[in-house]
C-alpha positions, 0 to 999 in steps of 0.5 A: 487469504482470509475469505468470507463468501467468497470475497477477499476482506478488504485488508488482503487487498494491499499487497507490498511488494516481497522484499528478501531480508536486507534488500527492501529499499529504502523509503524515498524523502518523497514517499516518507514525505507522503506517508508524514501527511497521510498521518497529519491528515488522519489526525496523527494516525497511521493511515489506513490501507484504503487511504494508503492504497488511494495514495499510491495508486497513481503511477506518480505516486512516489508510493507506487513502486512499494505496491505489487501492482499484478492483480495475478499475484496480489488479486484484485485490488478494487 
């Protein structure tokens, strides 16, 4: 963890879930459909974690079963 005063920066705030090699699951058509628009909207780049992290926050979010939510595990996220 990178920590400068004591806070977290800002990209150790988004933390995927552990997958073991091999069993990561695939990405649905719904999370690559969002992911897709995410990148349109930020003019053909890859969006960045606190794009990412807005996206998937919702529990509707088709991203948001990819995201450890626990903040004892991952740490505060906001």
């Amino acid at each position: 963890m990178s920590e400068r005063n004591g806070r977290r920066k800002p990209q150790d705030k988004l933390k995927p879930k552990f997958y073991a090699p091999g069993n990561e699951p695939e990405l649905t058509e719904a999370a690559r459909l969002l992911v897709e628009g995410l990148i349109e909207t930020n003019g053909g780049r890859l969006p960045t974690q606190e794009q990412l992290m807005a996206a998937a926050r919702p529990k509707s979010s088709p991203l948001h079963r990819y995201f450890d939510w626990d903040d004892s595990i991952s740490g505060p996220l906001n």
